[in-house]
TORKOL-284499 format. One record per atom (N, C-alpha, C, O): residue number from 1; residue in three letters; atom name; z, x, y. Coordinates in Angstrom, 2 decimals, padded with zeros to 5 digits. Atoms other than C-alpha are relative to their C-alpha. Layout:
<rogus>
pos->NUM&code->ala&site->CA&zz->Z&xx->X&yy->Y
...
</rogus>
This chain:
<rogus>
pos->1&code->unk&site->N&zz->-000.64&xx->-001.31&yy->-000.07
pos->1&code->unk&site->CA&zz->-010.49&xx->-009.30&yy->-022.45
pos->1&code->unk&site->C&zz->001.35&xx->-000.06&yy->-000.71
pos->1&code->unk&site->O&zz->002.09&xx->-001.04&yy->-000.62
pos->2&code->unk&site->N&zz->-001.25&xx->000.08&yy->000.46
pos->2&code->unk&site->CA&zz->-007.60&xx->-008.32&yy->-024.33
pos->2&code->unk&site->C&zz->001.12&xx->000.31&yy->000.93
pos->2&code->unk&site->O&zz->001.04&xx->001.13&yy->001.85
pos->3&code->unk&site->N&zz->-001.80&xx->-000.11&yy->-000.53
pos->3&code->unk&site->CA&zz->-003.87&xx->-008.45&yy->-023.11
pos->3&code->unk&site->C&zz->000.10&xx->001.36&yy->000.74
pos->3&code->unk&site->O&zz->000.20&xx->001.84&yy->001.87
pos->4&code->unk&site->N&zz->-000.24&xx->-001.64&yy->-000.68
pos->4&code->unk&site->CA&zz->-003.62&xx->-005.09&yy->-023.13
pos->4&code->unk&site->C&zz->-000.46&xx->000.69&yy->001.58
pos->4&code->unk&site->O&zz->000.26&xx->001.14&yy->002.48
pos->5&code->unk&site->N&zz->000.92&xx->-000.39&yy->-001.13
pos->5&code->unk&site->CA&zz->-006.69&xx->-004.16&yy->-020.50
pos->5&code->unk&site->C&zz->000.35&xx->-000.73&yy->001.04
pos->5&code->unk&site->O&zz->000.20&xx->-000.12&yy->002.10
pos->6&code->unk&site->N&zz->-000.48&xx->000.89&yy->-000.96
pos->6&code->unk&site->CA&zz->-005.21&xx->-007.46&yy->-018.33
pos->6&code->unk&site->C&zz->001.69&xx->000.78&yy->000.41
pos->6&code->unk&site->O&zz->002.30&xx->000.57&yy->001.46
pos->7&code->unk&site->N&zz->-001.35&xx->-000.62&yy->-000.74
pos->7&code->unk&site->CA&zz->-001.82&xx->-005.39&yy->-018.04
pos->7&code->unk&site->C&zz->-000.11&xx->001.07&yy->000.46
pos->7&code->unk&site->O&zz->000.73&xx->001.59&yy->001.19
pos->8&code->unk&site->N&zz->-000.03&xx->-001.61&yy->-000.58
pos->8&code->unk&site->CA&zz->-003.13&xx->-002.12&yy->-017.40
pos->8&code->unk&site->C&zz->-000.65&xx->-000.18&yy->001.72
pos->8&code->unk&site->O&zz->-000.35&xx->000.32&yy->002.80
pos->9&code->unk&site->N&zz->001.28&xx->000.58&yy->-001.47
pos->9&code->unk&site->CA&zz->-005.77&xx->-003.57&yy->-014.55
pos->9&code->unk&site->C&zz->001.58&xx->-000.43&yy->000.93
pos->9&code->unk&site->O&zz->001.78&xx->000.18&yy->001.98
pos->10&code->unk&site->N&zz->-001.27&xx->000.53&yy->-001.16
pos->10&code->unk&site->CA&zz->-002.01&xx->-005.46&yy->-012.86
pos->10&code->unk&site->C&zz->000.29&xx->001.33&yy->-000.25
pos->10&code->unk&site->O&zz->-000.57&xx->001.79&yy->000.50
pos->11&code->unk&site->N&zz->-001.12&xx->-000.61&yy->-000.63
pos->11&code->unk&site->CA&zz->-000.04&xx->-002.48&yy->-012.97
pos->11&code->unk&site->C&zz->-000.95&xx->001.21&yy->000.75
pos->11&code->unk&site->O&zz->-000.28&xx->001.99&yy->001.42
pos->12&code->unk&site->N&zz->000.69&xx->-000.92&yy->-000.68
pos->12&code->unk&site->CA&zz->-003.35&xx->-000.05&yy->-011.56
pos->12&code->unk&site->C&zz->000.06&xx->-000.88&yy->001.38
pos->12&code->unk&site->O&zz->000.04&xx->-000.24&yy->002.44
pos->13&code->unk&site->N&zz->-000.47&xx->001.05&yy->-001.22
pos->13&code->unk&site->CA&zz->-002.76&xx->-003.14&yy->-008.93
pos->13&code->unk&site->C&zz->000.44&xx->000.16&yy->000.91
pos->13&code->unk&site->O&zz->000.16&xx->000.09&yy->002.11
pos->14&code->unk&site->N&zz->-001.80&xx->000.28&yy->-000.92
pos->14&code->unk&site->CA&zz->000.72&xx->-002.89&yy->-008.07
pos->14&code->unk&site->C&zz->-000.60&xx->001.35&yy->000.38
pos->14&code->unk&site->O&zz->-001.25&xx->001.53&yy->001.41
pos->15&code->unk&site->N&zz->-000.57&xx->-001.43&yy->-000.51
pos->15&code->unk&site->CA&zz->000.94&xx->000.79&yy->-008.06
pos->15&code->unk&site->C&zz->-001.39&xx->000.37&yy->000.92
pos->15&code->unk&site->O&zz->-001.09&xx->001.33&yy->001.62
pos->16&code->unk&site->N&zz->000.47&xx->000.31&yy->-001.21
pos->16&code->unk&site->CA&zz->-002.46&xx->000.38&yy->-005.66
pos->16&code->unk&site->C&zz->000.92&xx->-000.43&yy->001.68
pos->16&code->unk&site->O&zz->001.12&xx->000.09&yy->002.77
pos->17&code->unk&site->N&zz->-000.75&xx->001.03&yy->-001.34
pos->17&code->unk&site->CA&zz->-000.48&xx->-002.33&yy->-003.38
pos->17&code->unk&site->C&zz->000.88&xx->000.73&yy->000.06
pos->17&code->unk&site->O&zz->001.29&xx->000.46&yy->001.19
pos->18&code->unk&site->N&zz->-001.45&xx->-000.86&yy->-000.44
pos->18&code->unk&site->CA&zz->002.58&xx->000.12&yy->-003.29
pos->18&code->unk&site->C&zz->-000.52&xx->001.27&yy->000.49
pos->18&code->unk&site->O&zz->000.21&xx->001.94&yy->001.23
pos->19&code->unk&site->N&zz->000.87&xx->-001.30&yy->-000.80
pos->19&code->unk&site->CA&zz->000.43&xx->002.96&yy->-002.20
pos->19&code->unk&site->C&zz->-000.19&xx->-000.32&yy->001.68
pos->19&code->unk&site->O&zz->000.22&xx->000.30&yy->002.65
pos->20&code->unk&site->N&zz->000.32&xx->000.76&yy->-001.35
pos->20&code->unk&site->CA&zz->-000.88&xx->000.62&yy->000.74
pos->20&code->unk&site->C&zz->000.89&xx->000.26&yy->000.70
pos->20&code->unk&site->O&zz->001.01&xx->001.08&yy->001.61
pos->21&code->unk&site->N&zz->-001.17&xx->000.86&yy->-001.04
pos->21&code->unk&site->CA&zz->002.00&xx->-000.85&yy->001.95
pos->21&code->unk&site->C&zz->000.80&xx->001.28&yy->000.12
pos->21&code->unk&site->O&zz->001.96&xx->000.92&yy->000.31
pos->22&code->unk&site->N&zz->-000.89&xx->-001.04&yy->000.27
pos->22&code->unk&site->CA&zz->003.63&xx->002.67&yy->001.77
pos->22&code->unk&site->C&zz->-000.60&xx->000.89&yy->001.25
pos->22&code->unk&site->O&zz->-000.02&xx->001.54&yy->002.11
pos->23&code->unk&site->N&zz->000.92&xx->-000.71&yy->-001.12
pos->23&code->unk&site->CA&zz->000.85&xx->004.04&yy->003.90
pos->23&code->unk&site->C&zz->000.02&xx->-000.68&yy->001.46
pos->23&code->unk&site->O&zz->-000.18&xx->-000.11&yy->002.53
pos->24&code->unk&site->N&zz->000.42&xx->000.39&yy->-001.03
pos->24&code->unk&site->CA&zz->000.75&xx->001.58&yy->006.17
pos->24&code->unk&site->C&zz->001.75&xx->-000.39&yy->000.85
pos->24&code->unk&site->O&zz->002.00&xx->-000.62&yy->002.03
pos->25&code->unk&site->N&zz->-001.42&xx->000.30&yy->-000.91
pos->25&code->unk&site->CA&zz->004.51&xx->000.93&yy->007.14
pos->25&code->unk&site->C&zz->000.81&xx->001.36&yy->000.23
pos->25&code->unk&site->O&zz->001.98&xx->001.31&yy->000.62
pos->26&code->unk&site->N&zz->-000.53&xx->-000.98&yy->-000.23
pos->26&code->unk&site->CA&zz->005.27&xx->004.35&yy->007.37
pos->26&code->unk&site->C&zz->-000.74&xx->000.75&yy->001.05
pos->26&code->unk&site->O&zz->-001.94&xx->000.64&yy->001.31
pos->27&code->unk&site->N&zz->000.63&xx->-000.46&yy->-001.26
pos->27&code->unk&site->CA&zz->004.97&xx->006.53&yy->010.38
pos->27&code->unk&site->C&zz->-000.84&xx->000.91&yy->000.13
pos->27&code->unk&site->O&zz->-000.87&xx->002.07&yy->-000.29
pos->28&code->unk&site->N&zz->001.44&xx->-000.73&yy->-000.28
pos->28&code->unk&site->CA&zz->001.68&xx->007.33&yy->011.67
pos->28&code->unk&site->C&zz->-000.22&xx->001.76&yy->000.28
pos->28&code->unk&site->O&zz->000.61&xx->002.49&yy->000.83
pos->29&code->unk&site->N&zz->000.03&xx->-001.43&yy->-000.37
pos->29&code->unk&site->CA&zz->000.25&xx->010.88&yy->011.83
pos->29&code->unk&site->C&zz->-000.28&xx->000.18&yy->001.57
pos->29&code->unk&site->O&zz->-000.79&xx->-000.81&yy->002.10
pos->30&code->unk&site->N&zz->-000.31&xx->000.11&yy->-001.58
pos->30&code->unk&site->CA&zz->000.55&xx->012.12&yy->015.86
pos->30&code->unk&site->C&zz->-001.84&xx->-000.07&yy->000.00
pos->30&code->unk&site->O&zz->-002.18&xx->-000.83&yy->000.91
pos->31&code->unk&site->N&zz->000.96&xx->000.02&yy->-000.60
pos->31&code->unk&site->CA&zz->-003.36&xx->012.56&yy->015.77
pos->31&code->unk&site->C&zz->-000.43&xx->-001.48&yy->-000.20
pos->31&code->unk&site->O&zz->-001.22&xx->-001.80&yy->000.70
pos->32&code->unk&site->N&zz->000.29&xx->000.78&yy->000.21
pos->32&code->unk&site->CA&zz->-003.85&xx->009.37&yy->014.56
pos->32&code->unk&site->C&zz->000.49&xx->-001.27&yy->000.85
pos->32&code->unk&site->O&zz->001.62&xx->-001.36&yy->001.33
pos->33&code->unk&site->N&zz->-000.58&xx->001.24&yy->-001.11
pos->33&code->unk&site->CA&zz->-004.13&xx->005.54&yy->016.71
pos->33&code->unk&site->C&zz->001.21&xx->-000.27&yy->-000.73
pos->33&code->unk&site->O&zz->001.61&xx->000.42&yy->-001.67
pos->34&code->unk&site->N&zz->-001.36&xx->000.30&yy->000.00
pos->34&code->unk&site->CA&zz->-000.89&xx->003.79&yy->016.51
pos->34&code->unk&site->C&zz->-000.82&xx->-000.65&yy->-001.43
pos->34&code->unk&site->O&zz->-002.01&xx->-000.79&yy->-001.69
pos->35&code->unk&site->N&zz->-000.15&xx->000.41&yy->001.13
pos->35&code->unk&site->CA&zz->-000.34&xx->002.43&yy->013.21
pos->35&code->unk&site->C&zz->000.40&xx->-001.52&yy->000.28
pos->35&code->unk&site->O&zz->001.62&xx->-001.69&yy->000.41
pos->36&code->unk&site->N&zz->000.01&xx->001.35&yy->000.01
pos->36&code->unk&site->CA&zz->-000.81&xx->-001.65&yy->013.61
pos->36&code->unk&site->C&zz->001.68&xx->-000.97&yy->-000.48
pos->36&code->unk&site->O&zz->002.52&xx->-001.64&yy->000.13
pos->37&code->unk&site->N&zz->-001.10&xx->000.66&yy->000.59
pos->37&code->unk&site->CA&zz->001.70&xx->-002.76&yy->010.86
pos->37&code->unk&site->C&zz->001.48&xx->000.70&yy->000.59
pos->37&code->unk&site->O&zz->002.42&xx->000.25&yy->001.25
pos->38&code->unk&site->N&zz->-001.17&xx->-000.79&yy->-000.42
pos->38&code->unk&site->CA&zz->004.09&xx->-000.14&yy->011.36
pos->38&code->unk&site->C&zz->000.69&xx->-000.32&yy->001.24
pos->38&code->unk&site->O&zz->001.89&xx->-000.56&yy->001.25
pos->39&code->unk&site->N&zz->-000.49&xx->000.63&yy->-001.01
pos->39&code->unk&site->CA&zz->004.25&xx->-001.10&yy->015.08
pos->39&code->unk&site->C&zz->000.62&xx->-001.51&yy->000.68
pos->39&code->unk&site->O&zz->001.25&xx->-001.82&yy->001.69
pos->40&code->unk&site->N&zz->-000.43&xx->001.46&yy->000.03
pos->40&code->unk&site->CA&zz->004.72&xx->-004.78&yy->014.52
pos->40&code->unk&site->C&zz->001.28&xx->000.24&yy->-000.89
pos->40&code->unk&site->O&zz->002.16&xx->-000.23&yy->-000.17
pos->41&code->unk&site->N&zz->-000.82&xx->-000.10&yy->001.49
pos->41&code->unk&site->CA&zz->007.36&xx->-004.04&yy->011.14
pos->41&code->unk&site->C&zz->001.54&xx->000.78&yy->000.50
pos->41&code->unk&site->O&zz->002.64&xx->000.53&yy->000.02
pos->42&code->unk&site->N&zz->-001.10&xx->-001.03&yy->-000.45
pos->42&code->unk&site->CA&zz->009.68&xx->-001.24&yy->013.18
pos->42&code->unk&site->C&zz->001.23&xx->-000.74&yy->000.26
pos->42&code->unk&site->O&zz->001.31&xx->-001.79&yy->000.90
pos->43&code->unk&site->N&zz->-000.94&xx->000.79&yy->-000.57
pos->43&code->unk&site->CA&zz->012.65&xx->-002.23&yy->013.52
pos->43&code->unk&site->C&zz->001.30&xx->001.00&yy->001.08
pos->43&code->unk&site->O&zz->002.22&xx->000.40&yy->001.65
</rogus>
């Protein structure tokens, strides 16, 4: 694969993994169970 397609694939990645971690450490909706990370992460 070229370079190119290997940098586009990491940064559809990251900006994946920053979606996540964005979703998941931020506070839960009220209908929704407690939020796992969020509740361990709170400070």
């Amino acid at each position: 694969m070229s370079r190119r397609r290997i940098a586009l694939y990491l940064f559809i990645a990251f900006i994946a993994l920053v979606i996540a971690y964005y979703n998941l450490v931020d506070e839960p909706q009220p209908e929704w169970p407690v939020n796992l990370v969020h509740f361990l992460m709170r400070h």
